[in-house]
mmCIF file of the C-alpha atoms, coordinates in Angstrom:
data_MODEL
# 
_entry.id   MODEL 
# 
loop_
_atom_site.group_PDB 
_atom_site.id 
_atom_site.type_symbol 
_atom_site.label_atom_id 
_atom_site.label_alt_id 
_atom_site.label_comp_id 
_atom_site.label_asym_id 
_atom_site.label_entity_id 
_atom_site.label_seq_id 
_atom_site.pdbx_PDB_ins_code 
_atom_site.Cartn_x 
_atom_site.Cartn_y 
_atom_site.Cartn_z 
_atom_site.occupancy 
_atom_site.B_iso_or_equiv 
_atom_site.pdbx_formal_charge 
_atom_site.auth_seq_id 
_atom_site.auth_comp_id 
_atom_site.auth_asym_id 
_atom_site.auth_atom_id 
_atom_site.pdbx_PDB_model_num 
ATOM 1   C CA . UNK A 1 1   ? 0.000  0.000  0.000   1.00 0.00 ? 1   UNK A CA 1 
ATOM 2   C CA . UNK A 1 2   ? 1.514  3.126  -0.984  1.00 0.00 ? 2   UNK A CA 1 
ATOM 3   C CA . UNK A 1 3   ? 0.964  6.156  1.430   1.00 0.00 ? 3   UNK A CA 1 
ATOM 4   C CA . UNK A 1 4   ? 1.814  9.686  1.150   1.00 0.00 ? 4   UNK A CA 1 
ATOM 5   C CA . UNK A 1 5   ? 2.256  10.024 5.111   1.00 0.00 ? 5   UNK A CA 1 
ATOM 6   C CA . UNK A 1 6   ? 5.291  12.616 6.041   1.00 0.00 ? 6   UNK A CA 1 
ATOM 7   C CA . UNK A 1 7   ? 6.617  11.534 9.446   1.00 0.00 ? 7   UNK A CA 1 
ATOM 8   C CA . UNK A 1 8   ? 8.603  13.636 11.487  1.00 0.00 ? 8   UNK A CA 1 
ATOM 9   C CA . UNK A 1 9   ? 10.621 12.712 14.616  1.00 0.00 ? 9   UNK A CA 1 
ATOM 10  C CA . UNK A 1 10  ? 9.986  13.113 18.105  1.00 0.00 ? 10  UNK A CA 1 
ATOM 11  C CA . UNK A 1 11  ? 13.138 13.413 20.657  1.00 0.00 ? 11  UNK A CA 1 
ATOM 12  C CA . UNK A 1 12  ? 13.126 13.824 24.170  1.00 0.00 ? 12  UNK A CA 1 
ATOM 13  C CA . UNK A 1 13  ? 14.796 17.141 25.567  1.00 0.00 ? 13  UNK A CA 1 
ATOM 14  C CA . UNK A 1 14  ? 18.778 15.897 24.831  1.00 0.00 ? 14  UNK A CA 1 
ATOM 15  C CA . UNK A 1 15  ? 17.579 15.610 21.382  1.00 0.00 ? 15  UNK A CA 1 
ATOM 16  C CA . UNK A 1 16  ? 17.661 11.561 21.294  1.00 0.00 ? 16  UNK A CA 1 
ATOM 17  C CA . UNK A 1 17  ? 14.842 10.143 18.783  1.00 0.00 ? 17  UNK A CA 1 
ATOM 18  C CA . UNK A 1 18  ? 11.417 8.702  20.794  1.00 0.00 ? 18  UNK A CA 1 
ATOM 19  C CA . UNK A 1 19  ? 9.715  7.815  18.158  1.00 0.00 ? 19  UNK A CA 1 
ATOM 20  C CA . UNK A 1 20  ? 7.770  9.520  15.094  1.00 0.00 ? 20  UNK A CA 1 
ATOM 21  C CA . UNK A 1 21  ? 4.201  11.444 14.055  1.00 0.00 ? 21  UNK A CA 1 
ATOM 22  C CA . UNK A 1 22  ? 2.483  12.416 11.075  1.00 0.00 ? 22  UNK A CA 1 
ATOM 23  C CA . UNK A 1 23  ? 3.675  15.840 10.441  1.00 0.00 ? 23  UNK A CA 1 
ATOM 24  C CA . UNK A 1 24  ? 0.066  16.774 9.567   1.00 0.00 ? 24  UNK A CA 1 
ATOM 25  C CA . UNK A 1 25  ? -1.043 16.438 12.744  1.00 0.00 ? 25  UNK A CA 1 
ATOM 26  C CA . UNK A 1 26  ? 1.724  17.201 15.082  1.00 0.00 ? 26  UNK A CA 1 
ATOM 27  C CA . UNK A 1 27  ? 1.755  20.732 14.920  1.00 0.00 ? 27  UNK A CA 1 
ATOM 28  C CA . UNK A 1 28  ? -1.130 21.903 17.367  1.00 0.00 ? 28  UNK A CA 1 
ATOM 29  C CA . UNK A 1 29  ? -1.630 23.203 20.570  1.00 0.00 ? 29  UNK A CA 1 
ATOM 30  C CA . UNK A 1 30  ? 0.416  20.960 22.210  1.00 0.00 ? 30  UNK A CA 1 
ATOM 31  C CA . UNK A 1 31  ? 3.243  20.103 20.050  1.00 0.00 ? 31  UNK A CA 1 
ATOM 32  C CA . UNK A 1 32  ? 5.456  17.902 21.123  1.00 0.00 ? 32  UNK A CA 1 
ATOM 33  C CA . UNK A 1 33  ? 8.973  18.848 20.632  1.00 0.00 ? 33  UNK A CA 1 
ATOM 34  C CA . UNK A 1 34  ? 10.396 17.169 17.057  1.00 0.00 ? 34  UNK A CA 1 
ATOM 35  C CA . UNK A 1 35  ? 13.643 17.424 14.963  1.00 0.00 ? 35  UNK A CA 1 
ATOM 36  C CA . UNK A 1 36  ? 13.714 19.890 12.003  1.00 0.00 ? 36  UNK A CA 1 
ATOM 37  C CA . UNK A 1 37  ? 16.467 22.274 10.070  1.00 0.00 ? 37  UNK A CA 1 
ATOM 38  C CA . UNK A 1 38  ? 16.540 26.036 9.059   1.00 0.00 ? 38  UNK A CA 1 
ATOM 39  C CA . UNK A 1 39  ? 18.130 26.599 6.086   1.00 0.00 ? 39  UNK A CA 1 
ATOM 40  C CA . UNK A 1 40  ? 19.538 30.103 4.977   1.00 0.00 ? 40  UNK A CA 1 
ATOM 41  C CA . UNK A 1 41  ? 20.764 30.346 1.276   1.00 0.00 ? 41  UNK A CA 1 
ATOM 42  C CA . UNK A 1 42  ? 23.398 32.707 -0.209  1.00 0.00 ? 42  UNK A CA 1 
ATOM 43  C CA . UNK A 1 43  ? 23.761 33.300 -4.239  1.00 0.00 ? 43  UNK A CA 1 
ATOM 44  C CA . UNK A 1 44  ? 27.305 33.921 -5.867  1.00 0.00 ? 44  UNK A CA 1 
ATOM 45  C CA . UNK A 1 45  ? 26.582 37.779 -5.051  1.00 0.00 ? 45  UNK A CA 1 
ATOM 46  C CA . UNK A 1 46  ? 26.429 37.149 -1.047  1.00 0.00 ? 46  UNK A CA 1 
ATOM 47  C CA . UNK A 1 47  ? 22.740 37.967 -0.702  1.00 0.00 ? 47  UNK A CA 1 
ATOM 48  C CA . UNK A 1 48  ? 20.773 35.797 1.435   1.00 0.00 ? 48  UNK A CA 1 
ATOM 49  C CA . UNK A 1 49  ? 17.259 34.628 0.223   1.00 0.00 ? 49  UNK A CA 1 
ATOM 50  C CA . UNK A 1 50  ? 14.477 35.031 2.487   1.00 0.00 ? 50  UNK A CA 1 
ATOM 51  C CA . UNK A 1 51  ? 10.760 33.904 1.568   1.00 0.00 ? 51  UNK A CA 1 
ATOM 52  C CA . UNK A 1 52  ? 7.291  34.554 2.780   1.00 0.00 ? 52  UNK A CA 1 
ATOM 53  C CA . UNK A 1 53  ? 5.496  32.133 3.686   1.00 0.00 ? 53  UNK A CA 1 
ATOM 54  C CA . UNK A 1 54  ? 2.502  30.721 1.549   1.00 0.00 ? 54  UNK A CA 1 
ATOM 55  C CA . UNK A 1 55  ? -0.782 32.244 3.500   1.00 0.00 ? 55  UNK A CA 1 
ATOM 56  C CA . UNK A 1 56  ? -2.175 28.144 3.390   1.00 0.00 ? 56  UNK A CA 1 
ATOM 57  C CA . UNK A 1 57  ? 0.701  27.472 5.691   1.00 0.00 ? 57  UNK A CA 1 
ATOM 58  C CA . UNK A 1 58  ? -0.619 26.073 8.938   1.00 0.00 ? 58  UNK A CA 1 
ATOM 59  C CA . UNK A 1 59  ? 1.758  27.998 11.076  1.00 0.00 ? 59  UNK A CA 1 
ATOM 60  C CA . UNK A 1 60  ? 3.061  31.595 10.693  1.00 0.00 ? 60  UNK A CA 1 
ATOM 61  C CA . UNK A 1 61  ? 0.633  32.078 7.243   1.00 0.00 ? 61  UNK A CA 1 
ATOM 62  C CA . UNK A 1 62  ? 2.278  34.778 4.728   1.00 0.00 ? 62  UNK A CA 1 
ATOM 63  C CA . UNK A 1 63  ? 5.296  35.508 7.584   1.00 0.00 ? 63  UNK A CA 1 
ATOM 64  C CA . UNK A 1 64  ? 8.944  36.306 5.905   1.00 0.00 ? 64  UNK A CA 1 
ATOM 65  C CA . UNK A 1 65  ? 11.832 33.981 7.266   1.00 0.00 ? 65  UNK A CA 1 
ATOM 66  C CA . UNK A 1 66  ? 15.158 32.375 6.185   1.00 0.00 ? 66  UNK A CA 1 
ATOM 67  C CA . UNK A 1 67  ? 15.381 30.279 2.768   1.00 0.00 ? 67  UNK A CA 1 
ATOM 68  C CA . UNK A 1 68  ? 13.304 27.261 3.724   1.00 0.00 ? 68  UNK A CA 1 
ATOM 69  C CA . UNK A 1 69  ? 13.143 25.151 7.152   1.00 0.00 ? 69  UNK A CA 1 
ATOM 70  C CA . UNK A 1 70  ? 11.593 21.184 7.124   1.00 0.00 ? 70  UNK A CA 1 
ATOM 71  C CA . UNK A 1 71  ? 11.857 18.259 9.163   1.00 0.00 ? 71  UNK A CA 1 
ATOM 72  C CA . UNK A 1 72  ? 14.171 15.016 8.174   1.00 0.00 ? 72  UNK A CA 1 
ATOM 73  C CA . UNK A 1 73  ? 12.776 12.067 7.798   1.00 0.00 ? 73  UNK A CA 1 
ATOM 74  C CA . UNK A 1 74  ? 13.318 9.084  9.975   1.00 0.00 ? 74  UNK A CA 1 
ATOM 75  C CA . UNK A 1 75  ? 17.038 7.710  8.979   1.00 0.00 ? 75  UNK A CA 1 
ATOM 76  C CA . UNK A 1 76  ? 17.406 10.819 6.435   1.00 0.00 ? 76  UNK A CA 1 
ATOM 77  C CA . UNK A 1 77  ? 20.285 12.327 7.393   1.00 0.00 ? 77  UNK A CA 1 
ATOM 78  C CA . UNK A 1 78  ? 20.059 16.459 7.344   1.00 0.00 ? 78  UNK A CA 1 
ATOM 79  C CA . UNK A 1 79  ? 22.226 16.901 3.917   1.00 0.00 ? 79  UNK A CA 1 
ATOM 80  C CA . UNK A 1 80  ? 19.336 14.356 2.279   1.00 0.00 ? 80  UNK A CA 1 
ATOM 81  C CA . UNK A 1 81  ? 16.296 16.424 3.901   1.00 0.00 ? 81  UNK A CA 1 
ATOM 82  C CA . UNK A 1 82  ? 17.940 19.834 3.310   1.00 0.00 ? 82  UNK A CA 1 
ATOM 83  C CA . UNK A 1 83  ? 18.690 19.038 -0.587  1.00 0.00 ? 83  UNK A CA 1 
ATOM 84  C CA . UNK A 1 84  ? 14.828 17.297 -0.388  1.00 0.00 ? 84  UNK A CA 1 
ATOM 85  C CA . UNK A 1 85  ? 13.190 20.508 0.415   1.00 0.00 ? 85  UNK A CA 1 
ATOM 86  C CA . UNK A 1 86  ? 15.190 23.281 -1.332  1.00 0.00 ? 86  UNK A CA 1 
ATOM 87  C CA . UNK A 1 87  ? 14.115 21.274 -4.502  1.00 0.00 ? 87  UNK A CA 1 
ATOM 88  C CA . UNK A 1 88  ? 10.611 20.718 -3.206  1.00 0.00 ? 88  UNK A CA 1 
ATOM 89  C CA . UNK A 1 89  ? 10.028 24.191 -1.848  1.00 0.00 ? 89  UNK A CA 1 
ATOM 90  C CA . UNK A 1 90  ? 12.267 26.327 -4.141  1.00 0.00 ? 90  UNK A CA 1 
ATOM 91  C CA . UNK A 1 91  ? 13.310 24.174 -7.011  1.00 0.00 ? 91  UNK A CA 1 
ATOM 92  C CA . UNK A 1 92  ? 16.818 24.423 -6.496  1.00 0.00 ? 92  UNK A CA 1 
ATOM 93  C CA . UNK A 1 93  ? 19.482 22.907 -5.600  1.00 0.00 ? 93  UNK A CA 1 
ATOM 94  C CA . UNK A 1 94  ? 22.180 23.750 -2.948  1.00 0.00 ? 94  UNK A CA 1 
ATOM 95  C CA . UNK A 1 95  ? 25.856 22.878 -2.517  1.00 0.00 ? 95  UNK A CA 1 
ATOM 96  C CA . UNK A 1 96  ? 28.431 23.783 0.288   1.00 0.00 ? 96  UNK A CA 1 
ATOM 97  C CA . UNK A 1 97  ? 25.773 23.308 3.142   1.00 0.00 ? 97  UNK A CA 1 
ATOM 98  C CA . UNK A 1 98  ? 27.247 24.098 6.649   1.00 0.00 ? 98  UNK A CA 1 
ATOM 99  C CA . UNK A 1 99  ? 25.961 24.163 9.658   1.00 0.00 ? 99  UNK A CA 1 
ATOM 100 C CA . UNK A 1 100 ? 26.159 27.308 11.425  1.00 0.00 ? 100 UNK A CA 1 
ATOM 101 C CA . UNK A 1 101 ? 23.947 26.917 14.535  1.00 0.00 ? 101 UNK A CA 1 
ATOM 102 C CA . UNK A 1 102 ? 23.924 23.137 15.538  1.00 0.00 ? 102 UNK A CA 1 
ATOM 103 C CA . UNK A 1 103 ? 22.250 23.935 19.009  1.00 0.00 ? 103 UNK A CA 1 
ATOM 104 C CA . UNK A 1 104 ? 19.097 25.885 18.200  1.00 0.00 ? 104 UNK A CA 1 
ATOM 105 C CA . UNK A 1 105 ? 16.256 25.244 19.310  1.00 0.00 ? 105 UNK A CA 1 
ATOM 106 C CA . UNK A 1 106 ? 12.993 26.805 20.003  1.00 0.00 ? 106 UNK A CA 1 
ATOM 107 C CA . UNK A 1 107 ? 9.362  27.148 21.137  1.00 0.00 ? 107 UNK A CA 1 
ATOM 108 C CA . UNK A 1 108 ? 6.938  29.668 19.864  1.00 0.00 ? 108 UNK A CA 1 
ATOM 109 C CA . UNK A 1 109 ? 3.230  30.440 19.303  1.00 0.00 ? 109 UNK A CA 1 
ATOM 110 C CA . UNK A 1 110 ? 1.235  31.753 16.555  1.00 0.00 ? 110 UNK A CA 1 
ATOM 111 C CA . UNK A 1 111 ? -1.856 33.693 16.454  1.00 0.00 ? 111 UNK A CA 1 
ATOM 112 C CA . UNK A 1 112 ? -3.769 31.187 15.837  1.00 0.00 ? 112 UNK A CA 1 
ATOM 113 C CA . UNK A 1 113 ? -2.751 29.191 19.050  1.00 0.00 ? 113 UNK A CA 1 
ATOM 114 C CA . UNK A 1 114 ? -0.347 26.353 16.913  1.00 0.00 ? 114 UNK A CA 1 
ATOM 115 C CA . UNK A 1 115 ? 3.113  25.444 18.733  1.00 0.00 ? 115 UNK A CA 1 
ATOM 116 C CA . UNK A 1 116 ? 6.273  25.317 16.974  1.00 0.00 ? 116 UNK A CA 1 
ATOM 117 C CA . UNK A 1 117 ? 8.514  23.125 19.601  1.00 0.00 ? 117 UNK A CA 1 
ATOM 118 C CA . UNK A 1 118 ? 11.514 22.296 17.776  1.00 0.00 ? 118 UNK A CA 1 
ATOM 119 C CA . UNK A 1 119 ? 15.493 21.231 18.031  1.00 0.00 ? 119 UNK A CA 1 
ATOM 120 C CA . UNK A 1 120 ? 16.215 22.426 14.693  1.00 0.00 ? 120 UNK A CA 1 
ATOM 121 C CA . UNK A 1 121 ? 20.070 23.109 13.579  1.00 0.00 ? 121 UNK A CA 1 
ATOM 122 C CA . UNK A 1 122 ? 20.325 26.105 11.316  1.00 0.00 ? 122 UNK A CA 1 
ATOM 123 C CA . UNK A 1 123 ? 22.474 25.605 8.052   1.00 0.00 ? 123 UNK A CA 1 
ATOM 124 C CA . UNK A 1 124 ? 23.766 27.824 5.553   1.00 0.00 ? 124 UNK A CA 1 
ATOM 125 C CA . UNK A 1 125 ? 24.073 26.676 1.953   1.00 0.00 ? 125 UNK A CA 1 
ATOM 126 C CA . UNK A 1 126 ? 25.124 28.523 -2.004  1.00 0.00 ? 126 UNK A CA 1 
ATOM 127 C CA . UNK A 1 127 ? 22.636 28.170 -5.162  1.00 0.00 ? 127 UNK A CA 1 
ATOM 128 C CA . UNK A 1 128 ? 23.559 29.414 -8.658  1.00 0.00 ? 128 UNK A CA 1 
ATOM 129 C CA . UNK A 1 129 ? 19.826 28.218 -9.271  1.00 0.00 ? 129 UNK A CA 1 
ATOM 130 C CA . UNK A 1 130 ? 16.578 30.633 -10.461 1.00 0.00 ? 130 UNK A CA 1 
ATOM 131 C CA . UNK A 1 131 ? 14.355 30.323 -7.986  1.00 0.00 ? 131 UNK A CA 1 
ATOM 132 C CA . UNK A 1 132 ? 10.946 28.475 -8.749  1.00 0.00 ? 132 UNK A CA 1 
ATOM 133 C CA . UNK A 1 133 ? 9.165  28.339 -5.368  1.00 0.00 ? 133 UNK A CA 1 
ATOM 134 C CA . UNK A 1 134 ? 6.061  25.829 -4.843  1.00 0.00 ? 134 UNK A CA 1 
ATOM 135 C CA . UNK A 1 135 ? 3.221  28.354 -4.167  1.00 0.00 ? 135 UNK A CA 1 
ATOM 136 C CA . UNK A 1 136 ? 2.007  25.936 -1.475  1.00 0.00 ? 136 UNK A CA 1 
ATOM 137 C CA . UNK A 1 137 ? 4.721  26.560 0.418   1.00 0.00 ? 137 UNK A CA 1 
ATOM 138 C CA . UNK A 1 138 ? 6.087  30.175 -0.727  1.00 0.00 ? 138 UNK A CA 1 
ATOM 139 C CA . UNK A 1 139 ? 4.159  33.285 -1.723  1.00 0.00 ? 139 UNK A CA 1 
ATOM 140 C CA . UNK A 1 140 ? 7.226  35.444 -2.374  1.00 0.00 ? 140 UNK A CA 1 
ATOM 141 C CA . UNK A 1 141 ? 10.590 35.722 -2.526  1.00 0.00 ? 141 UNK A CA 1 
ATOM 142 C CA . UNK A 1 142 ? 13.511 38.120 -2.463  1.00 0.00 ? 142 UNK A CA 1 
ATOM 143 C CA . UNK A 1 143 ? 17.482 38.129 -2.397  1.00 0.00 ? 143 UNK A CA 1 
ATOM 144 C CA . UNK A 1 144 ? 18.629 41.277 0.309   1.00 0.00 ? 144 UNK A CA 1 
ATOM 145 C CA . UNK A 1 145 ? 22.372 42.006 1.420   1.00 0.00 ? 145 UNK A CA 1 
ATOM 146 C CA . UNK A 1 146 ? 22.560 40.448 4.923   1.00 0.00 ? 146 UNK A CA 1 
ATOM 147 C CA . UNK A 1 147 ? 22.805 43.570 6.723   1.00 0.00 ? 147 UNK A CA 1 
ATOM 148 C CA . UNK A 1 148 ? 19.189 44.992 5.018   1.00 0.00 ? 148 UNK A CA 1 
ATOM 149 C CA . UNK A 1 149 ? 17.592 41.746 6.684   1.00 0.00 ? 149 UNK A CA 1 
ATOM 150 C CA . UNK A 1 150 ? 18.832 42.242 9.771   1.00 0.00 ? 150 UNK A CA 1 
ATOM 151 C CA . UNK A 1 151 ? 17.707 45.912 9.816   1.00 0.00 ? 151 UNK A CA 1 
ATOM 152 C CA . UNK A 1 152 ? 14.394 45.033 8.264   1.00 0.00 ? 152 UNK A CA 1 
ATOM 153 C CA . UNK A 1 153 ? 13.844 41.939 10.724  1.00 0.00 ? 153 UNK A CA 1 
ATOM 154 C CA . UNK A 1 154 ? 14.879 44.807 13.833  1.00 0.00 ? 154 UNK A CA 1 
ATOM 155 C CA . UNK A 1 155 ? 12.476 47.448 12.467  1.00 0.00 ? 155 UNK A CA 1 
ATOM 156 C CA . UNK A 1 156 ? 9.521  45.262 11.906  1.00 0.00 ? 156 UNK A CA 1 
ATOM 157 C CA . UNK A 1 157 ? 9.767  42.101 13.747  1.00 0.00 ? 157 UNK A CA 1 
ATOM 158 C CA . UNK A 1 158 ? 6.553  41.632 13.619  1.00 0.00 ? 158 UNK A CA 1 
ATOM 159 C CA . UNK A 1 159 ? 6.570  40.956 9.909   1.00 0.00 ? 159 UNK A CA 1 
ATOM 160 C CA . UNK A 1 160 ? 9.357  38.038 10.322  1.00 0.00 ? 160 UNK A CA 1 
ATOM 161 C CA . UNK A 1 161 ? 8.931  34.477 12.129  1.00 0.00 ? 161 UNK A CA 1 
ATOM 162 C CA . UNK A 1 162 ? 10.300 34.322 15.416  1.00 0.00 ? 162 UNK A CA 1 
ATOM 163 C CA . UNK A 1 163 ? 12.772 31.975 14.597  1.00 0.00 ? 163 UNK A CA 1 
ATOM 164 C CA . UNK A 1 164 ? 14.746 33.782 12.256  1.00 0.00 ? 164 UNK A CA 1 
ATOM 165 C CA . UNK A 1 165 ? 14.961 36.524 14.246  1.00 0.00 ? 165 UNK A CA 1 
ATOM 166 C CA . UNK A 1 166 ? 16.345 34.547 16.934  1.00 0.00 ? 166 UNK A CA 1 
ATOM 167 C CA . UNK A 1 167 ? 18.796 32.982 14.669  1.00 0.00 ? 167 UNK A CA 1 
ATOM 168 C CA . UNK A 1 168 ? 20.302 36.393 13.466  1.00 0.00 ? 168 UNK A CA 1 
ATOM 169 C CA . UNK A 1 169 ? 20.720 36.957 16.931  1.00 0.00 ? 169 UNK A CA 1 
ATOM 170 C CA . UNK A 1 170 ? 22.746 33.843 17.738  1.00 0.00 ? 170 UNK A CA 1 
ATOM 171 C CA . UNK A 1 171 ? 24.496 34.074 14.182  1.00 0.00 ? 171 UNK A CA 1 
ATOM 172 C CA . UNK A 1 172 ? 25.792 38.067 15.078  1.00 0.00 ? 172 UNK A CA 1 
# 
């Protein structure tokens, strides 16, 4: 039987795998706290490309943040699940991914009431790829110098996921 379930995976608070859930339903109220990735991607030119989210997005609806973020499946190593959803939410492909932030990790709540409770590692990765973003995951997109993101995230927070501002924080 063939099945189009996406499972992400649960760890307990040292980050140790406790089993998995169906990412449909695991982001809610009550969240349990899962592995994922943040993934911020520079061009040839040095400019970083941040995207807004798609407004069907369960969480943080038609919110800018960093290049893409996901979840790795079980046994899919980060590399796999990064290069798996730049191509499935951007249509490109990445090289010379490096992980920047290995210990983030974060909690937050939208508007609507749904948790984000996640250990997710940030990474940094270089396209030479046109971007052709899914519109069921991004609405827009746009390459800015690093230092115009961090001024825009500081002047309108608001407009930004909370994550990404946190990791510009940690990053410096």
């Amino acid at each position: 039987m063939v099945t189009d379930t996406e499972l992400v995976v649960l760890v307990d608070d040292r980050g140790t795998p406790v089993g998995t859930a169906d990412k449909r339903i695991v982001h809610s109220t009550e969240t349990p706290l899962h592995l994922a990735f943040s993934c911020h991607v520079y061009n040839s030119d040095g400019l970083v490309l941040v995207t807004r989210r798609a407004l069907s997005k369960l969480t943080w609806p038609g919110v800018w943040t960093n290049s893409f973020c996901g979840h790795p499946a079980p046994d899919e190593s980060m590399e796999q699940a990064i290069a798996r959803r730049s191509a499935f939410e951007l249509g490109i492909t990445v090289e010379s991914i490096e992980l920047v932030l290995p210990d983030f990790r974060y909690r937050a709540v939208d508007a609507s009431g749904i948790v984000e409770n996640e250990i997710c590692p940030v990474f940094r990765a270089v396209t030479t790829d046109a971007v052709a973003a899914n519109p069921d995951e991004v609405s827009e997109f746009a390459w800015l110098a690093p230092d115009a993101l961090r001024t825009s995230v500081a002047a309108a927070p608001f407009a930004f996921s909370p994550w990404l501002g946190w990791q510009l924080q940690q990053l410096g």
